[in-house]
C-alpha positions in Angstrom: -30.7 178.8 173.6 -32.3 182.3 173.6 -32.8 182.3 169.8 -34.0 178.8 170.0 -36.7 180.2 172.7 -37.8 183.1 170.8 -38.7 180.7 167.3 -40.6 178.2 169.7 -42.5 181.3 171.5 -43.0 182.3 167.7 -44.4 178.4 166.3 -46.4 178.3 169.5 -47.9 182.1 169.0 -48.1 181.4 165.0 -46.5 185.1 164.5 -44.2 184.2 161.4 -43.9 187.3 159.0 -44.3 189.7 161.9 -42.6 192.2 163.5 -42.0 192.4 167.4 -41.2 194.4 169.9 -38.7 194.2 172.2 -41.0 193.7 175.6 -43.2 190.8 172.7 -39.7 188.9 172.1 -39.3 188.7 175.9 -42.8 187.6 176.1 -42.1 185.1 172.9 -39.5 183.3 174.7 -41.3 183.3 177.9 -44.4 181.2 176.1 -41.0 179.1 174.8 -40.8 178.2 178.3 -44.0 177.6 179.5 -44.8 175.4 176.2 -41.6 173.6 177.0 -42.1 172.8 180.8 -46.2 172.0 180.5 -45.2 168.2 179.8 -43.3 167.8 183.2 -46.2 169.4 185.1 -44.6 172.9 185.5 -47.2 175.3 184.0 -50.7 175.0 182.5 -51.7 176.1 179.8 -55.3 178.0 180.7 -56.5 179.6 177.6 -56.0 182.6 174.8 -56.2 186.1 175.2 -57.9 188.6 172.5 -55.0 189.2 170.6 -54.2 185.2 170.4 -51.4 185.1 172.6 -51.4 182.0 174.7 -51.4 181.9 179.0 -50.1 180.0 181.3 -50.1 179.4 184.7 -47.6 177.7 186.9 -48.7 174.2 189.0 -45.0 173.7 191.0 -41.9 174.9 191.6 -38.9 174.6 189.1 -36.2 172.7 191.2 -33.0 174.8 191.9 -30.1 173.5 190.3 -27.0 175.4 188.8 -26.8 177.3 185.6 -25.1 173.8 183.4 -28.1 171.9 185.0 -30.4 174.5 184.2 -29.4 174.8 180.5 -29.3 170.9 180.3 -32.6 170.7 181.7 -33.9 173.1 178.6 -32.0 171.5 176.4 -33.9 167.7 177.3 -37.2 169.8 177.5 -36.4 171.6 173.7 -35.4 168.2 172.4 -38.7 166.3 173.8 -40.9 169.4 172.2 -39.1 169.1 168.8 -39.9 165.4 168.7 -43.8 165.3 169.7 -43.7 167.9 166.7 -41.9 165.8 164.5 -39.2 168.3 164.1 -36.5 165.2 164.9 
């Protein structure tokens, strides 16, 4: 799941052919997230900063469930954002 994040944090940032840091591939996968759960009302997406990375902020509260639910829940959310980009 992790490496899934980090190449959507990477087609969302458009940073193919560059080098990261370690603190950029946490923020990477952390964009992953927010682009995933924007659909389902979790975060907003609220604009660009100067070195084109995208931000987000969030609208409600992820519901609590256990780690399998959490991963499933990712999983659905990864699965919808592959098919509205016609990776499916």
């Amino acid at each position: 799941m992790e490496a899934i994040l980090f190449l959507i944090g990477i087609q969302e940032v458009g940073g193919t052919g560059h080098s990261f840091t370690k603190e950029q591939k946490q923020d990477l996968m952390h964009v992953a997230v927010c682009t995933l759960l924007s659909p389902g009302g979790y975060y907003e997406h609220e604009g660009w900063d100067e070195d084109g990375w995208p931000h987000f902020k969030q609208i409600k509260e992820l519901p609590v469930m256990h780690m399998i639910e959490q991963e499933n829940f990712m999983k659905d959310h990864v699965l919808f954002y592959f098919a509205q980009h016609e990776f499916l």
